[in-house]
N, C-alpha and C positions, 0 to 999 in steps of 0.2 A: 453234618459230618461230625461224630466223635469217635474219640480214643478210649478204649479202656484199661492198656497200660498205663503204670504212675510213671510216665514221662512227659507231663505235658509243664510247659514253663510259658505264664500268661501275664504279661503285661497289663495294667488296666488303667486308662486316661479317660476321668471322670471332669466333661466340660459339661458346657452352659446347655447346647443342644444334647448334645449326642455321648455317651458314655463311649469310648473305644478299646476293642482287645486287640492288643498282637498274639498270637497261640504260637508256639513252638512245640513243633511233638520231635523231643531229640532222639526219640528211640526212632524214627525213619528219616528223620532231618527234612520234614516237611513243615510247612506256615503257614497259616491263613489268619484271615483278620475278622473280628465282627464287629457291628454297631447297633446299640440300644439304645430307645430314648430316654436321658438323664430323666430324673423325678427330682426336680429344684426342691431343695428345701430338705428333702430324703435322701440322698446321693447314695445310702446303703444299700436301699431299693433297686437303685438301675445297676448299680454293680451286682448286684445278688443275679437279677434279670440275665445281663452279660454271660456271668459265671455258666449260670444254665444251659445258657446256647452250646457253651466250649464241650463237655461232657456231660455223657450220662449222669457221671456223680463227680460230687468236686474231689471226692479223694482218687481219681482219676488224674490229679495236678499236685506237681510234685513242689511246688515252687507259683505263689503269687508278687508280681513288685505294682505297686499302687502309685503311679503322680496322682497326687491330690492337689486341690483347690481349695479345700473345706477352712482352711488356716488363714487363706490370701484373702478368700470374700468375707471373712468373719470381721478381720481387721476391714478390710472397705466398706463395709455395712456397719461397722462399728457394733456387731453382736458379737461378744466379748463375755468373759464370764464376769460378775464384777468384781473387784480385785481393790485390793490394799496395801498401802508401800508402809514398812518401817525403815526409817532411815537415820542418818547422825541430824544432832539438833542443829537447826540455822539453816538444814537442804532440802528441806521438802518440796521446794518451787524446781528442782532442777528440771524433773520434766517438762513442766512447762514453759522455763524461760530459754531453754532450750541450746542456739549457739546467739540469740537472739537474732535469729532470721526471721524474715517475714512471707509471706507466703504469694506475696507479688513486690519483688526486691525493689521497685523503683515507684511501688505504690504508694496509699496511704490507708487503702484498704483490704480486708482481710481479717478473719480469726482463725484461732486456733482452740479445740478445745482438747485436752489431752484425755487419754484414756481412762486415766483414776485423777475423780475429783479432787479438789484440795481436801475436802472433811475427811477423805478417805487415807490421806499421806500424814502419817505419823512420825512425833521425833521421839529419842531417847537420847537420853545421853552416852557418847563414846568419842571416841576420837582417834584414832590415826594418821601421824604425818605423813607427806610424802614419799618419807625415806622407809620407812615402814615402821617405824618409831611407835610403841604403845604410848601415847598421851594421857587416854582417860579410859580405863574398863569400861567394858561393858555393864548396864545395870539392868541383871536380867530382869526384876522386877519391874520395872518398866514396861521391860519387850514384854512380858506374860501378858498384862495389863493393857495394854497395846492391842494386841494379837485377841485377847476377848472382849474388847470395843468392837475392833473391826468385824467379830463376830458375828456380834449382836449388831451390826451397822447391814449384816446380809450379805458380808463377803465371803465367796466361794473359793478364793484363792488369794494369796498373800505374795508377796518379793517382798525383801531383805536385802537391803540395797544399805551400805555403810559409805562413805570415805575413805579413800586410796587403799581399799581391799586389794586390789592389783598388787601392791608392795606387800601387805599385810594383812591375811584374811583372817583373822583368829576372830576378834571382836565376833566378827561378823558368825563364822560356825558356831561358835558359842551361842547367839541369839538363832537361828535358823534352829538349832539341835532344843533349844527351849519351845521355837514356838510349834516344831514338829510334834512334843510331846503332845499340846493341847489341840492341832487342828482336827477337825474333823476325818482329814482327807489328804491323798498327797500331792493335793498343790501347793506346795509352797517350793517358792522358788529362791536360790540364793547367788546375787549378782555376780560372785565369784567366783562359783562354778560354771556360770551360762559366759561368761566372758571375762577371765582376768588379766584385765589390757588396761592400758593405761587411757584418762577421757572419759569426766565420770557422766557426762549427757548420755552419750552414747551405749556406756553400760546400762545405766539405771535404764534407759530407753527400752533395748535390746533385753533384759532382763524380766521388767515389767509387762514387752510383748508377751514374754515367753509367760508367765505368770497367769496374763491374762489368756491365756491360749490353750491351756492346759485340760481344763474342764471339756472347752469347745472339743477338740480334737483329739486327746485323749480317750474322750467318751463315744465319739465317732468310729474311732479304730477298736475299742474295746468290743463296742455292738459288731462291726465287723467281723473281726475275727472271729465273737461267739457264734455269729449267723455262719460264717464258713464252717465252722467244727462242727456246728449242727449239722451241715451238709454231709459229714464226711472228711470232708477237707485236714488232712495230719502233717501237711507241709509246711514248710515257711513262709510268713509275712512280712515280707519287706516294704519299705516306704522311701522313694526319692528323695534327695534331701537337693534345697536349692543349687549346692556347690554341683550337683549333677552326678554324686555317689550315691550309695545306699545307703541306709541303715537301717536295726532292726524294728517292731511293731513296737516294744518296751521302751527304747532311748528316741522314736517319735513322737511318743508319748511325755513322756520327759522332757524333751526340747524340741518343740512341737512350735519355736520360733525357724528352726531349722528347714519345715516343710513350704516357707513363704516362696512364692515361685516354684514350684515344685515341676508342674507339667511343661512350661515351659524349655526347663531346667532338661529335662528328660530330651524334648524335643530335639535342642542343640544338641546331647549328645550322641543321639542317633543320626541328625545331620551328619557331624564330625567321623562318625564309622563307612558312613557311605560314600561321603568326599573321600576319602581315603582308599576306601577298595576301589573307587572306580577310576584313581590317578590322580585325583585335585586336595593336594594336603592344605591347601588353601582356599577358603568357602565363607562366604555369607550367606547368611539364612534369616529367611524372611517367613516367621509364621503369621498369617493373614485368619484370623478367626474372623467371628460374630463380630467382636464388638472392639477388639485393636490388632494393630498388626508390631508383632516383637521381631527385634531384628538385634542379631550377633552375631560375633567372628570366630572365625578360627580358622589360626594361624600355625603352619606348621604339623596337621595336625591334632590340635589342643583348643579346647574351648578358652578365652579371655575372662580369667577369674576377677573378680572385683572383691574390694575387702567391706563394701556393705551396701546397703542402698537403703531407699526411701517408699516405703508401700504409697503414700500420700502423703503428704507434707506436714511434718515434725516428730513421723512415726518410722524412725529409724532403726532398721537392724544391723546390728554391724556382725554380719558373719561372713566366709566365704560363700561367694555363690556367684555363679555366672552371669558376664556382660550383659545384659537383654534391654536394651532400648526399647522402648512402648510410646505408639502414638494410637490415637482415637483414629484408626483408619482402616476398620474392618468389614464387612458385606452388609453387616447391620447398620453402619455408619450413615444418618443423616444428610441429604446434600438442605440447601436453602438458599436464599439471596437474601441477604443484612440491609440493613435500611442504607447505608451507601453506594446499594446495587451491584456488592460484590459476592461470587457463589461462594460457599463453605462449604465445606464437607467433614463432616465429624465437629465436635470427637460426641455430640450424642450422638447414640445410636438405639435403635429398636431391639438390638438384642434379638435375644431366640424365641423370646416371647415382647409384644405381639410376632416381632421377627418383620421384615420387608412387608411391603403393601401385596406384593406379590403371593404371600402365603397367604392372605384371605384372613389375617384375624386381627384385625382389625386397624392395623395402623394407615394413615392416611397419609405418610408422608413418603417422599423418594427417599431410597437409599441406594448405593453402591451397586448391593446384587438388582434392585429394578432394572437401574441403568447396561446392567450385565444381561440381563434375562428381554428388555427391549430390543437391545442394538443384536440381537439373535447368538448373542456367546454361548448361553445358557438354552439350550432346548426346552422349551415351557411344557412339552408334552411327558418329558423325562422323569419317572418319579424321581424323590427327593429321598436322598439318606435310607435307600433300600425299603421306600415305601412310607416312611413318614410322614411323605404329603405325594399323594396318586399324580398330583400335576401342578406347572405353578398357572398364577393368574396374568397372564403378559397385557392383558387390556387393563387390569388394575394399576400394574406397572406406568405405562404410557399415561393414566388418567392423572397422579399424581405427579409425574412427571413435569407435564403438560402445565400443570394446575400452580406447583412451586419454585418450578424453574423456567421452563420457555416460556410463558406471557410472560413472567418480572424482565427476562432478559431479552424477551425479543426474538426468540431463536425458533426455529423449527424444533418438534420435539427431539429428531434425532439428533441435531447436532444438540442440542440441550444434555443427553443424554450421555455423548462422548464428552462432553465439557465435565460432568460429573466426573467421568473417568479420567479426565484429565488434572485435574485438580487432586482427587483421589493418589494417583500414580507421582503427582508431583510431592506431594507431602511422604508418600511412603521413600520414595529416593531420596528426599533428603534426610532421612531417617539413616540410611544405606550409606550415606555421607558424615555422618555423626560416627558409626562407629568406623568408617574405615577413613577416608581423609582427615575427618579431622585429626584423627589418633594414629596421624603418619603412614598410612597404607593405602597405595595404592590401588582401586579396585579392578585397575586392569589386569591384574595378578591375579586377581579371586574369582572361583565364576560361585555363580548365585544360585541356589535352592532354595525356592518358595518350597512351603507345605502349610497345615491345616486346610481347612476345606476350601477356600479362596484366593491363594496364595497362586496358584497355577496357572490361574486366568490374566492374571499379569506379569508374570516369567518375562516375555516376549519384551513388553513395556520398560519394565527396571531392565534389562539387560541396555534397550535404549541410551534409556534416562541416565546410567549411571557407567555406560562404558564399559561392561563388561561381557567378554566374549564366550562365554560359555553359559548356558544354565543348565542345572542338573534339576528334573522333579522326576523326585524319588519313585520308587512302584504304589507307595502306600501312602501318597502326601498327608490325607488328613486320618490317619495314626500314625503319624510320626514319630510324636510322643510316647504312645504306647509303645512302639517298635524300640525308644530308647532305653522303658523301663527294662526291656528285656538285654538290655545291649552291659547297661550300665554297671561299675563295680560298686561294692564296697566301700566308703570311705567315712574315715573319721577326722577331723581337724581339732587341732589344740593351738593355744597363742599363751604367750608369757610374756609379759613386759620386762625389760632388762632395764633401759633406759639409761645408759651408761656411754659417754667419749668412749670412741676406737679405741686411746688410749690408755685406758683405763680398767677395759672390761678382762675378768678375767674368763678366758680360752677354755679351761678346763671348768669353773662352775657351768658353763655353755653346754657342755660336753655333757654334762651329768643332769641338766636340764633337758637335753635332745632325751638321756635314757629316759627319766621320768614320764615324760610325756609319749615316747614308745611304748612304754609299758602299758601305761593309760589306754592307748589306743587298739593298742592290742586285745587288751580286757575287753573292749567290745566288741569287736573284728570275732572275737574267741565266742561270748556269748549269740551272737547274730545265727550259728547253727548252720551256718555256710561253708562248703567247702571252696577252696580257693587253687589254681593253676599256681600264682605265686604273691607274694606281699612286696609290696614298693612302697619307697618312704622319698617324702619330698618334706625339705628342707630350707626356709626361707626365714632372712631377716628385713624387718622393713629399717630404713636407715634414711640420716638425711645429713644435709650440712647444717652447722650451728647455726643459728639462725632461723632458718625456714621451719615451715611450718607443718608442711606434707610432708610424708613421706614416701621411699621408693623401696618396693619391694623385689630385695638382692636374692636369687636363687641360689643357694651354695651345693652346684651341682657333683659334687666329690664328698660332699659331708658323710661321713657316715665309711667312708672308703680308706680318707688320709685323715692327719690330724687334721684340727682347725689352726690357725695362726693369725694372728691380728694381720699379718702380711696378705694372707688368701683370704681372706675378707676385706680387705682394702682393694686387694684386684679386682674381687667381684662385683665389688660397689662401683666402681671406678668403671668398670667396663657396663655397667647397667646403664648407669650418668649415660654414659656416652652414647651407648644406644637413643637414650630417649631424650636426650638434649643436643647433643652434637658436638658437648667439651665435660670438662671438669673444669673445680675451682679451686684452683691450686692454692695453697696457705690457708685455707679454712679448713677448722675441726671438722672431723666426721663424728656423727652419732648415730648410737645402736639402741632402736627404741622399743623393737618387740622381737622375739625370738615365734617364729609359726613354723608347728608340723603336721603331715596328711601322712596316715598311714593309710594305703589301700591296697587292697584284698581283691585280687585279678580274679574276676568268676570268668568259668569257661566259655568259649565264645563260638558261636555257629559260623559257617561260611554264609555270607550276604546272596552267596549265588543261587542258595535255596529258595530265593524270590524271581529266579529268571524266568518268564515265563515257558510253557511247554507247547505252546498251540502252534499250529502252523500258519494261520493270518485267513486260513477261508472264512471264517465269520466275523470278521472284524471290521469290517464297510459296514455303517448303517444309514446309507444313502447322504444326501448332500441337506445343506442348509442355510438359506441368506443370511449373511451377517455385514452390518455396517460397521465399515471402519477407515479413519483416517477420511470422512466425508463424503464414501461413497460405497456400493451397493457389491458385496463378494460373494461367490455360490463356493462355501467352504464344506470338507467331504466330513463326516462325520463319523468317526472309526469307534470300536470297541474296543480301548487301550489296551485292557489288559492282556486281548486276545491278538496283540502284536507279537510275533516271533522277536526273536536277537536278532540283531542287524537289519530290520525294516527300517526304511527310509520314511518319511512322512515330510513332503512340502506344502507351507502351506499356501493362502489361509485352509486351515486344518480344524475340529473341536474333533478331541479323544476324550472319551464319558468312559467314566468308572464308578464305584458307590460312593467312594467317598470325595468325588472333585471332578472337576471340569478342569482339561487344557486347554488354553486358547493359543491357539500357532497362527501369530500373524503372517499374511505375505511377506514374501524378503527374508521365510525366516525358515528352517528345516530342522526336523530333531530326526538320532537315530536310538533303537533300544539296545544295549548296551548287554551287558556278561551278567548285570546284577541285576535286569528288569527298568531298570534307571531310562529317561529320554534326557537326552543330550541332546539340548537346543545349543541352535550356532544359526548366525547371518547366512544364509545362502550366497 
């Protein structure tokens, strides 16, 4: 199927296996999805591949948005481009000694090795106070000096990383603008620009990522692009950024710590639009890939933003970007029996290559999808991922099985096989528990949407496991992501450190700070080539009591409307507190310690219902299938999902197959298809 109007708007979610497109053609307001095999190592390749499927010619697409990976696995694999810090004299260990955590807190073992070596972190001399106070100029002979060591040391990219730049960044542009003259190239990164907050681990960290990331990434999107334009392609490149907005090919490039999480990122936001159209503004989402399963909230709504997180341990970003809990619990996932004679499951896992015993290339061990593909959820005659692999191997399955888990445990193979999945099911709920009980919410309030391509065959189980009475999987579970890129706005985020007593601060600098960084944001919103339905600004200060040490991030949801007043910012805090503690502490100062803004840029949005299906259900039975479960033997009917009308009823035990996932409808349990394509599982 292609278009040869320039209306097409394509999504593209480049994973481990499988490359994924969402297509939108808005000039008939129809959809459809494609999958190509990723080319590890080439990712331009499988997306080029993609492209091809969608049209005749790429300039046939008016509009590409990219979640990438290429940024996340580079930092996990530690292929980095190599990189060099200048920084004030006496800091050069800050990366490394880091908040002096350790990376098993109650151990005694563990290393860390940081991203740029110590030969590689250079001092000068400079200094600025806390207050923002010039101490000591900068010597830019030094930095020159500096900046052509590192040169000739092989380094590709540089960070300029000073001391309390956040109050005071001059020093610092002054050496950035010296060593730009002599780099070769525009990686050089300046800690002030990538994050001017106060907490200089976290900067320098976050700064350095980006630094180091630039080459990688950068030159990934630059080949892209060029390979699209050769096609034809005259439209815009957009890139997901973690926080779950857009932005454009130019400023991913740029701050290309931004793209870390990227697909995931995507994923939740496409959750978040279908929970919403189809009645549940409250939703947990469980993406179940290859090799872990992520899981976040959203409440109200709105995805649960975080103000940083941790790719592995001591390699910190601190940027906006969405909640997403990750445990080693995905189809690739490993089971085993440890010398105490208890099963594992994950967090190795076989991945997409070799991938399950089941796929025939070579791995000899169980994993997850064996135990799926034994106990009859998965139809082993079924191709895989639209022909991938013609069939899987179900006696391979069993032989591993067999061989690493029921003789160590004693079990028959099958139940050996549900004990995998039980195990499995347990560690992902309590994943499912981490972002929603522990963090005050209830899960019986939320219903749950699995997706990626494994996500669905346990719907049934977590709705169990965790109490919750509804599940939603989506029409297209494993492009989900893809389906987000196309969902997702615009956005930019900016932060400023204030760091000033309630009492203290003045109202109107605030004010004049909010314009600044509108402006700012705008500039890019304006450059990105996008037109926009409307621009919304979100306005937030993180704040805390004296003392403490966190902070809580107050929304000042009228900023921008009425004045500000140390009085309405005392409300807001006050009524945050209380939200998320259950009181205030009356006679303690309050502190205002960072000033954050999002400007985003509303892209036009499709109706969801362009996904309902059109068929009437006659070819939708594809006869029945044994499957064990719960200990014993079910003749379950095997439907053609997507070939369900609206309002079809399905009881199970039930498996509905589509390209990209398997449902598994246990007994006891019934989904109906809904206005948007959606199954809406519920307890019979």
């Amino acid at each position: 199927m292609t278009s040869t109007g320039k209306s097409l708007v394509v999504g593209v979610d480049v994973g481990g296996t499988f490359t994924d497109l969402f297509v939108l053609d808005e000039a008939n307001g129809t959809a459809r999805i494609v999958k190509v095999p990723s080319t590890r190592g080439e990712e331009a390749r499988g997306f080029m591949n993609g492209v091809a499927r969608v049209a005749d010619s790429a300039a046939a697409i008016a509009t590409i948005v990219h979640g990438t990976t290429v940024g996340t696995n580079a930092l996990l694999e530690r292929k980095v481009a190599r990189t060099g810090i200048i920084t004030t004299r006496g800091f050069r260990d800050v990366l490394e000694m880091r908040r002096r955590d350790r990376p098993e807190t109650w151990g005694l073992r563990g290393s860390f090795t940081p991203v740029v070596p110590r030969d590689l972190r250079r001092e000068v001399d400079e200094r600025v106070l806390a207050d923002g106070t010039l101490h000591t100029a900068v010597d830019l002979d030094q930095v020159r000096a500096e900046a052509r060591s590192l040169l000739e040391a092989g380094c590709e990219a540089v960070c300029v990383f000073f001391i309390n730049t956040y109050a005071n960044p001059g020093n610092e542009r002054l050496a950035v603008a010296a060593v730009r003259v002599l780099w070769p190239n525009p990686h050089v990164t300046s800690a002030s620009e990538v994050l001017p907050e106060i907490r200089e681990f976290e900067r320098c960290s976050t700064a350095t990522l980006n630094a180091a990331l630039q080459p990688v990434v950068g030159s990934y999107l630059e080949r892209l692009e060029s390979d699209l334009r050769g096609q034809g392609f005259a439209g815009e490149l957009l890139v997901v950024q973690s926080n779950g907005g857009l932005m454009s090919r130019q400023t991913a490039s740029d701050l290309p710590v931004r793209t870390a999480l990227s697909g995931p990122a995507a994923g939740v936001i496409a959750c978040a639009a279908i929970a919403r159209a189809a009645g549940f503004p409250n939703a947990i989402t469980g993406d179940m890939g290859g090799t872990s399963f992520d899981v976040s909230l959203v409440a109200n709504g709105e995805a649960a933003l975080a103000a940083q997180t941790a790719i592995e341990f001591g390699m910190v970003i601190r940027s906006p970007m969405i909640q997403i809990e990750t445990i080693g619990a995905g189809g690739g996932s490993i089971a085993s029996v440890d010398a105490s004679g208890m099963l594992q499951v994950g967090p190795e896992s076989a991945g997409s290559v070799p991938g399950p015993a089941c796929y025939g290339r070579g791995n000899m061990r169980p994993t997850v999808t064996d135990a799926n593909v034994l106990l009859g959820r998965i139809a082993a005659d079924r191709p895989l991922g639209g022909g991938l692999l013609a069939a899987l191997d179900a006696e391979k399955s069993r032989q591993v099985i067999e061989e690493h888990v029921a003789r160590p445990l004693g079990l028959d193979v099958h139940a050996a096989a549900e004990a995998i999945l039980t195990v499995a099911n347990a560690r992902m709920a309590g994943a499912i528990r981490l972002v929603s009980i522990e963090r005050g919410h209830d899960p019986r309030r939320f219903a749950y949407m699995p997706f990626g391509g494994g996500g669905a065959l346990h719907v049934c189980a977590m709705m169990r496991e965790v109490g919750v009475a509804t599940g939603i999987v989506p029409r297209y579970p494993g492009v989900t992501s893809a389906l987000g890129c196309v969902i997702a706005d615009m956005r930019h985020d900016a932060v400023q450190t204030l760091n000033k007593p309630l009492t203290e601060l003045d109202v109107g600098d605030v004010q004049r700070r909010i314009d600044e960084l509108a402006a700012s944001c705008q500039q890019r919103l304006d450059s990105s080539g996008v037109r926009f339905d409307e621009v919304r600004e979100v306005i937030a200060l993180d704040m805390l009591y004296a003392g403490q040490t966190h902070t809580l991030p107050v929304v000042l949801a009228d900023a921008g409307k009425v004045p500000l007043t140390a009085a309405s910012i005392r409300a807001a805090f006050e009524a945050a507190y209380t939200a998320a503690f259950g009181r205030v502490l009356d006679g303690i100062a309050i502190r205002v310690m960072n000033l954050r803004y999002a400007r985003i840029g509303v892209r036009p949005k499709f109706d969801l219902a362009v996904l309902a299906p059109e068929g009437k259900g006659s070819t939708a039975s594809l006869g029945s299938q044994r499957v064990f479960h719960q200990g014993q033997w079910h003749d379950a009917v095997r439907y053609a999902r997507l070939e369900l009308p609206v309002a079809a009823r399905i009881n199970g035990p039930a498996i509905l197959e589509q390209v990209d996932t398997t449902v598994w409808l246990e007994p006891g349990f019934h989904a109906e298809v809904d206005a948007h394509g959606n199954l809406l599982v519920r307890p019979s």
